[in-house]
C-alpha positions as CSV (number, residue, x, y, z in Angstrom):
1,X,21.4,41.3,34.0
2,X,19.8,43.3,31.1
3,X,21.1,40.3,28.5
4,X,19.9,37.4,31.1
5,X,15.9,38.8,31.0
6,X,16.2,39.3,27.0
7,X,17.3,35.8,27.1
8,X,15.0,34.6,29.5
9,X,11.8,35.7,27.1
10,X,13.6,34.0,24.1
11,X,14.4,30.3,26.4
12,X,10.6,30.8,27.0
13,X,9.3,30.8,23.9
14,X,11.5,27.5,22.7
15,X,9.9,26.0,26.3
16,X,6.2,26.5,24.6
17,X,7.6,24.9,21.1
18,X,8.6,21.6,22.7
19,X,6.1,21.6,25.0
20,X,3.7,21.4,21.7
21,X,6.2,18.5,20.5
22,X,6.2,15.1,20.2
23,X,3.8,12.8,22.0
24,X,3.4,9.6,22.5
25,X,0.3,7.0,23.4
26,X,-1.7,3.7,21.8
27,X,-5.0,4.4,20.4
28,X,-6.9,0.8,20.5
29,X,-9.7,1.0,17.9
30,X,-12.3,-1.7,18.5
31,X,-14.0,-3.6,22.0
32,X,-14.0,-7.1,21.7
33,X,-17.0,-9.0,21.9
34,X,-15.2,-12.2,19.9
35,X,-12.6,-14.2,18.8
36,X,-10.9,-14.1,15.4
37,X,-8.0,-16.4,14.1
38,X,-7.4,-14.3,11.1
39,X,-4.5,-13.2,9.2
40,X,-2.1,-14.7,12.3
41,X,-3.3,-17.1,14.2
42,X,-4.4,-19.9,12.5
43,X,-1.5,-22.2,11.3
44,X,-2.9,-23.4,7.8
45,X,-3.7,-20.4,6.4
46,X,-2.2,-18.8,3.2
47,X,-3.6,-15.6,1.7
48,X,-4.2,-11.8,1.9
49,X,-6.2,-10.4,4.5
50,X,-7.8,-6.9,4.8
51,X,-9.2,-4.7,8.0
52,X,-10.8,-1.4,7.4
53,X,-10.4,1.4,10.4
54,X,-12.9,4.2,10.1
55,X,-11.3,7.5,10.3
56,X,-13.2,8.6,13.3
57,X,-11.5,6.0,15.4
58,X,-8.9,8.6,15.4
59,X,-8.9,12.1,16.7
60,X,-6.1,13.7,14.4
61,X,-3.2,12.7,12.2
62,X,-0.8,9.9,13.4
63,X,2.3,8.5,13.4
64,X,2.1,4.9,14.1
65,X,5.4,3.2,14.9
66,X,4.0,-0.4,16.2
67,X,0.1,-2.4,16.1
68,X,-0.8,-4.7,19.1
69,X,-3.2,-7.6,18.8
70,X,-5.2,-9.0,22.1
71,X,-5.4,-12.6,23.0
72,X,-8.9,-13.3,22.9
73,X,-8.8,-15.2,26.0
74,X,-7.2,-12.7,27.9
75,X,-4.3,-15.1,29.3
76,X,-0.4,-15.7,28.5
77,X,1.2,-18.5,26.5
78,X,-0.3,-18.3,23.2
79,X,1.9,-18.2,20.0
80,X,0.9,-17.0,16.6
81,X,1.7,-18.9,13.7
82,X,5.0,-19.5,12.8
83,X,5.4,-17.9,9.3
84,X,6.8,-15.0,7.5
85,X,3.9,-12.3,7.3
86,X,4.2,-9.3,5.7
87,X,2.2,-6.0,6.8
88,X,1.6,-2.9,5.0
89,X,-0.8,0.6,5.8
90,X,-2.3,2.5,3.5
91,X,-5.4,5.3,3.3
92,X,-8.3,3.9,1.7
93,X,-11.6,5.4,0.2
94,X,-12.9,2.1,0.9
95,X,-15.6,2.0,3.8
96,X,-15.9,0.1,6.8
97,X,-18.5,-2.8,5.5
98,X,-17.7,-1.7,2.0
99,X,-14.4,-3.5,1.2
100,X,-13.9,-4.4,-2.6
101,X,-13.9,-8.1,-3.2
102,X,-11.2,-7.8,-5.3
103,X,-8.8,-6.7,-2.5
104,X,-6.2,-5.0,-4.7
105,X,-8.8,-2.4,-5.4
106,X,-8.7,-1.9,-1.9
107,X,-5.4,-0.3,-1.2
108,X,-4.6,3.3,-1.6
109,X,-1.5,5.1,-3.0
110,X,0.5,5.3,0.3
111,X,1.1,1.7,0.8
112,X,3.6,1.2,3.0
113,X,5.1,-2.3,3.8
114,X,5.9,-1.5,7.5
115,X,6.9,-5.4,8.8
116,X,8.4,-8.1,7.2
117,X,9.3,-11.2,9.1
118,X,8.0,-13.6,11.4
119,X,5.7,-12.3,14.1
120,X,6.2,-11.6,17.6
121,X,6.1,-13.5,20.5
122,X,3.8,-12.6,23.2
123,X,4.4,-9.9,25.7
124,X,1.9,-9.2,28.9
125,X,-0.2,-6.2,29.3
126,X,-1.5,-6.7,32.8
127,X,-3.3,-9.8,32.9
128,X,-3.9,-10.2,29.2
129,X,-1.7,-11.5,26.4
130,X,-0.9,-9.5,23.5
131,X,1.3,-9.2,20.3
132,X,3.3,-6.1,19.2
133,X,4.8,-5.8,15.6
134,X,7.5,-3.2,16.0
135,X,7.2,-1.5,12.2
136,X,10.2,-1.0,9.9
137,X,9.0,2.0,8.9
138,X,6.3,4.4,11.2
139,X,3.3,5.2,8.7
140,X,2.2,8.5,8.7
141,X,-1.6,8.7,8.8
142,X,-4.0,11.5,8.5
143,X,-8.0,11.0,9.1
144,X,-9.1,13.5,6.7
145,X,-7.6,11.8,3.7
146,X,-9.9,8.7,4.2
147,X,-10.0,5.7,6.0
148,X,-7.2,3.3,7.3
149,X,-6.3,-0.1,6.0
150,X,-4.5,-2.6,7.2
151,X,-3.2,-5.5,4.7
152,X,-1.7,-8.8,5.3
153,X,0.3,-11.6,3.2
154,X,1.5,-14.5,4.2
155,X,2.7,-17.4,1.7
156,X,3.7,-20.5,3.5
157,X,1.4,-22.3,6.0
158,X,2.9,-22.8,9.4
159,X,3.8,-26.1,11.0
160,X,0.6,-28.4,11.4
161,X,1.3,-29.1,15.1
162,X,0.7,-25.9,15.9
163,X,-2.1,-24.7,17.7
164,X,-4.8,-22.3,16.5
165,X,-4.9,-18.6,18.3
166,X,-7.8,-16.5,18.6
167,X,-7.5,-12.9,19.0
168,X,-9.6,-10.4,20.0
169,X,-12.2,-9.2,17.8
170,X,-15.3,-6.6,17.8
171,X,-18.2,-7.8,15.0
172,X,-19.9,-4.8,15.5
173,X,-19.1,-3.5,12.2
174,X,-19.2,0.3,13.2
175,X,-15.6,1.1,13.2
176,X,-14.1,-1.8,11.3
177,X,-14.7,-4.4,9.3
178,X,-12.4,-7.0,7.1
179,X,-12.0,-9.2,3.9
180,X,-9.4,-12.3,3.3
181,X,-9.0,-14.5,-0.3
182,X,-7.4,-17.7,0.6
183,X,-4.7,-18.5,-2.2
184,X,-5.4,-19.1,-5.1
185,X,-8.7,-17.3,-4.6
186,X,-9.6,-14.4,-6.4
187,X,-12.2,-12.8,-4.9
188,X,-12.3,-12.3,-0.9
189,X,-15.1,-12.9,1.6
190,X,-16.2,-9.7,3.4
191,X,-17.9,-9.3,7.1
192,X,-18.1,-7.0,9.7
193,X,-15.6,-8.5,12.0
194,X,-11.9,-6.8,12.7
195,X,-9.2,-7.6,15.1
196,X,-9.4,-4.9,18.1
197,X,-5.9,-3.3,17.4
198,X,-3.7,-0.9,19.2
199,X,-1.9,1.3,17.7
200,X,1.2,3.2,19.1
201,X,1.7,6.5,17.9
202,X,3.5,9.4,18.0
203,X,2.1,13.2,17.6
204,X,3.7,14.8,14.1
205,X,6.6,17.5,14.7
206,X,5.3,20.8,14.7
207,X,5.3,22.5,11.4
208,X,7.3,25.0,10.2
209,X,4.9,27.5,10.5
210,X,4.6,26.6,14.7
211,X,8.5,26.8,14.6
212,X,8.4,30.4,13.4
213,X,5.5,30.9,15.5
214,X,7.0,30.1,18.5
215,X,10.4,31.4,17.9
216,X,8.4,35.1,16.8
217,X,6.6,34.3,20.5
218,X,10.2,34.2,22.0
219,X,11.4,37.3,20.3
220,X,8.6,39.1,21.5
221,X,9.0,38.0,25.3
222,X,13.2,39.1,24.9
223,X,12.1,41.8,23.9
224,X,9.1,43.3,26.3
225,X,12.0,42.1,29.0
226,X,14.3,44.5,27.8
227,X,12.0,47.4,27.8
228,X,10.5,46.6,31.3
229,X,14.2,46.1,32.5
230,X,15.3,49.9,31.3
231,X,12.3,51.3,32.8
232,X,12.2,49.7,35.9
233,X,16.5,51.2,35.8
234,X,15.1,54.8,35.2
235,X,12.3,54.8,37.6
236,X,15.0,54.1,40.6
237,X,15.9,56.9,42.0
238,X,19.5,57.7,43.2
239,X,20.7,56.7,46.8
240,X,23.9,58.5,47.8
């Protein structure tokens, strides 16, 4: 009985270190208020393409393992353009409204290329269409070390008959804005609009330091269980 209360504290304290583990939820940075057929959704285009997030979108580091794109029109049947995109992440010093016109200048250390391939097709969430690019690789991201940008290539224009798809977009400027240089361009046109994106994330596995810290807690609670367990065995007195 002694060992199963010693035990006890210790099962208790691993119980508080996963229950500070992993989480999981979308963050969607952005309200739409209008329609944008940039980087995917337009069939002719050919280019790079740039969106800024302001770090204040987010409320701690991330780990973002997919980005979802709104149909603009908030229906189902939509397509995106049917060409090979590729997708990277990065942390940026630029600003929201102050992306570099020379978009290479743009990008930070980090970059990631985090999906390769032709996009997705679209799901349904609720009564609205959407499009989620699954990433290769999850991009860590931490608000403190500057802003977040998002940066697009595609190389090949998809088929002519297809049909242009607007997604949703917020103008505002306040927590995003973009830039895109058409091939063979050089320089890219900056505004305040973004796509409204979501993105799916998971919560960063506790640090070593928690590890210790909660294993220490569990220790503790093993043994203050002990102790009380002897003294409650001594203050019993004796039955014949």
């Amino acid at each position: 009985m002694e060992m199963t209360v010693r035990y006890r504290g210790l099962f208790l304290g691993f119980v508080a270190l996963l229950a500070s583990g992993v989480g999981s939820a979308q963050v969607v940075v952005g309200t739409g208020n209008t329609g944008n057929s940039l980087p995917f959704g337009f069939y002719n285009w050919v280019g790079e393409y740039q969106q800024v997030y302001s770090s204040s979108a987010f409320a701690g580091s991330i780990n973002v393992s997919s980005l979802t794109f709104f149909d603009y029109y908030n229906n189902t049947g939509d397509t995106l353009t049917a060409t090979p995109f590729q997708v990277y992440l990065s942390t940026t010093s630029a600003s929201v409204g102050g992306l570099n016109e020379n978009l290479a200048n743009n990008i930070g250390a980090n970059q990631t290329l985090v999906f390769s391939g032709l996009p997705p097709a679209e799901s349904e969430i609720g009564s609205t269409g959407a499009f989620t690019f699954f990433l290769s690789s999850n991009f860590d991201y931490n608000p403190s070390a500057g802003n977040l940008l998002l940066t697009v290539i595609t190389n090949a224009p998809g088929s002519s008959g297809s049909m242009t798809t607007y997604l949703e977009a917020d103008s505002s400027g306040s927590l995003m804005s973009r830039g895109f240089s058409p091939f063979p361009a050089t320089l890219a046109t900056t505004d305040s609009v973004g796509l409204v994106t979501g993105f799916d994330v998971k919560v960063p596995e506790p640090s070593t330091q928690s590890l210790a810290l909660a294993c220490g807690i569990g220790l503790a609670l093993a043994w203050i269980g002990g102790k009380r367990r002897k003294y409650t065995r001594r203050a019993t007195p004796r039955t014949a």
